[in-house]
C-alpha positions as CSV (number, residue, x, y, z in Angstrom):
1,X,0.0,0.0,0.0
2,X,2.3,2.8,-1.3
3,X,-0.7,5.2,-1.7
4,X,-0.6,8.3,0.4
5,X,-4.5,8.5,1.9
6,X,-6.2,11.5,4.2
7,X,-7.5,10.7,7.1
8,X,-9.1,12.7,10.1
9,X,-8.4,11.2,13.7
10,X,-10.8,13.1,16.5
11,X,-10.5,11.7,20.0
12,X,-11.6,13.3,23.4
13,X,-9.8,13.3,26.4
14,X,-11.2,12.7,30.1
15,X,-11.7,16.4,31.1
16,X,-10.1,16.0,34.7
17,X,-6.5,15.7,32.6
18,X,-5.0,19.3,32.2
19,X,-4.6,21.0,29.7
20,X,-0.6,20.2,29.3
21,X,-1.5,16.7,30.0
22,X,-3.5,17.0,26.2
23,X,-0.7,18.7,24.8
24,X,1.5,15.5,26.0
25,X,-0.7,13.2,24.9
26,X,-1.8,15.3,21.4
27,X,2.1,15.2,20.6
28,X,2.3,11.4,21.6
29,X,0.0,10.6,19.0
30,X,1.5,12.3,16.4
31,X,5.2,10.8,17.4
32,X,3.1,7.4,16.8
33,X,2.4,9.0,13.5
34,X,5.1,10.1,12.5
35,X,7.4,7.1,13.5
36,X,5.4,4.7,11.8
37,X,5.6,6.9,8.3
38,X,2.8,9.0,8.5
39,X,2.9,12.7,8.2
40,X,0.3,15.4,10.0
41,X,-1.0,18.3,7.8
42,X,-2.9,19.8,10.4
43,X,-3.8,19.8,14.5
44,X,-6.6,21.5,16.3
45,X,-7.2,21.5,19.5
46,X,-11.1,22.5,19.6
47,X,-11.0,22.3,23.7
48,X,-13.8,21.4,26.3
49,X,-17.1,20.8,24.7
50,X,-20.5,18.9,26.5
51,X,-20.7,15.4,25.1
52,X,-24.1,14.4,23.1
53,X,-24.8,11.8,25.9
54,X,-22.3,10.6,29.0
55,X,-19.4,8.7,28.6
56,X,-17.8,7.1,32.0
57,X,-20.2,9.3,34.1
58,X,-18.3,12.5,32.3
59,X,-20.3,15.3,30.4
60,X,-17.5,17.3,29.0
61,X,-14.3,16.3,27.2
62,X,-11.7,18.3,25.4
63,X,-11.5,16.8,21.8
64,X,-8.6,17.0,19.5
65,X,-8.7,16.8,16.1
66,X,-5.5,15.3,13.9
67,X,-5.5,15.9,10.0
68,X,-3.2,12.5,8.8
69,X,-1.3,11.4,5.6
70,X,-0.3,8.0,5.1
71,X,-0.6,4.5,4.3
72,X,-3.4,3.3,7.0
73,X,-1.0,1.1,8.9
74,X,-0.2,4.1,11.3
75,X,-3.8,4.7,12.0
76,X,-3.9,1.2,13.1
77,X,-1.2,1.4,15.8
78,X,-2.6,4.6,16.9
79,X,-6.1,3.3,17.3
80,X,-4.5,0.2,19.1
81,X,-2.8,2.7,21.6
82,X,-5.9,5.1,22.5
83,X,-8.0,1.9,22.7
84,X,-5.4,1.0,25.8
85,X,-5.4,4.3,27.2
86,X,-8.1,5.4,30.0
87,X,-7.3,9.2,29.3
88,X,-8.9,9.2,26.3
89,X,-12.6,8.2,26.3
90,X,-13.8,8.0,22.4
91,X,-12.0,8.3,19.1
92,X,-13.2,8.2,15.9
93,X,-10.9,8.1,12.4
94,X,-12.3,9.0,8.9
95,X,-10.8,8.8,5.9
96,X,-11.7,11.9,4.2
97,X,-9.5,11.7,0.6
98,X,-12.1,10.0,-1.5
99,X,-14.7,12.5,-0.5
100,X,-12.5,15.8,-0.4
101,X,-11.9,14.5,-4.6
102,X,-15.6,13.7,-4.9
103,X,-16.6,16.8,-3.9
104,X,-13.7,18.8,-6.1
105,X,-15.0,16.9,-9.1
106,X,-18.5,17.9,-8.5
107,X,-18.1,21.8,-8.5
108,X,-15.7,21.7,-11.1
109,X,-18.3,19.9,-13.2
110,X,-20.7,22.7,-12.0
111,X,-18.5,25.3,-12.7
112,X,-17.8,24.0,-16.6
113,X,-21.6,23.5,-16.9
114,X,-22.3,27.6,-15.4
115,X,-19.9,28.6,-18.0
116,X,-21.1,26.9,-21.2
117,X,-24.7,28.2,-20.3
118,X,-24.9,31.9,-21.8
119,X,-27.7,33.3,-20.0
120,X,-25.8,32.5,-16.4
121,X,-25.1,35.4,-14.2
122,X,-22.2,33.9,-13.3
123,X,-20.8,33.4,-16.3
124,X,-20.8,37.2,-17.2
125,X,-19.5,39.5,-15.3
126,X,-21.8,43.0,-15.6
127,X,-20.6,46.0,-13.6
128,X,-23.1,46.8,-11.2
129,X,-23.6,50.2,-11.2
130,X,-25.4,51.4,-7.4
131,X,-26.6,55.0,-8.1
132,X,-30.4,55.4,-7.5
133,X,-32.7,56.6,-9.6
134,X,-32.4,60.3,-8.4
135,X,-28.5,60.5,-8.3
136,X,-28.9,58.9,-11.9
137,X,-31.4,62.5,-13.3
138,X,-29.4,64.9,-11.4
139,X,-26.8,64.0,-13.4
């Protein structure tokens, strides 16, 4: 498996852990990333939010989200390690590459099918001129 794929790794972490604790843990995961061949594009910390329904007797949770490159054998060790870790209470990986295309090719397709049509707005581009009526007679 040589192709690169996207992926999007969100996990939430017990809310009693501070907030350096997350930032240990956040650049854990990515050294499991990275070490295994992987490569992160992009890393949010979205912080505490209420969870849709308890988890552990716990109604908050700070969630991180992790924006991945790579194979899928990475994401496998990672999700082995937060499944063994009792700081982290849910995770939840997506790939997102055969969507993010999908949707490219879709508004491209729209945009070549605006274009060809002549009577489109947004294929021409007319000045908009703002003066009202009144500025338009004084003139």
């Amino acid at each position: 498996m040589a192709d690169k794929r996207t992926y999007e790794v969100v996990f939430i972490v017990d809310p009693d852990v501070a907030d350096d604790e997350v930032m240990k843990l956040s650049e854990g995961v990515q050294k499991i990333i990275t070490g295994q061949g992987g490569s992160i594009t992009k890393t949010e910390m979205m912080g505490k939010r209420q969870l849709a329904y308890e988890i552990n007797h716990k109604k908050n949770g700070t969630y991180v989200l992790l924006e991945v490159e790579g194979s899928g054998a990475e994401i496998a060790e990672v999700e082995r390690r937060m499944r063994v870790n009792d700081q982290i209470l849910r995770y939840m990986t997506i790939r997102v590459d055969e969507d993010r295309r999908r949707a490219d090719k879709l508004r491209d397709r729209r945009a070549r099918k605006a274009a060809k049509q002549p009577g489109n707005a947004r294929a021409k581009k007319v000045p908009v001129d703002f003066r009202s009526d009144e500025e338009e007679l004084a003139s």
